[in-house]
N, C-alpha and C positions, 0 to 999 in steps of 0.2 A: 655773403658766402653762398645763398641763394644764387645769384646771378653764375656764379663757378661752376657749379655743381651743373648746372642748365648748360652752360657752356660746353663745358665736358662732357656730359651725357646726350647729348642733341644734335650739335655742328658736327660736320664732318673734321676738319681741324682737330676740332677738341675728342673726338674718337679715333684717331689718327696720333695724338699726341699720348690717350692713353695705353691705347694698345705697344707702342714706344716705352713706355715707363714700365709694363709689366714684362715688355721682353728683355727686357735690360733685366730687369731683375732677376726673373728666372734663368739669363744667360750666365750672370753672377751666381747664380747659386750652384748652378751646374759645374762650372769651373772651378768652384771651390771643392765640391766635391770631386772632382779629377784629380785636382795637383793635391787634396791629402790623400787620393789612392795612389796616385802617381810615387808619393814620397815616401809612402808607407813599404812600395814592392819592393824588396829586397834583392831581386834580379838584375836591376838596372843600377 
């Protein structure tokens, strides 16, 4: 698990793949909060 963690924190790849995985997320989250405001507004 050692070797991962180096991997990921060190290479460019592997900070390249994480910064990937946290914008995915946060892109996810975002969206989720739009379409329940979206569905929530009574006007549309």
């Amino acid at each position: 698990m050692d070797v991962v963690f180096n991997l990921l924190f060190t290479h460019p790849i592997g900070l390249l793949s994480l910064f990937t995985i946290l914008f995915m997320i946060g892109m996810a989250i975002y969206l989720v909060s739009w379409y329940k405001r979206k569905m929530n507004d009574p006007d549309e």
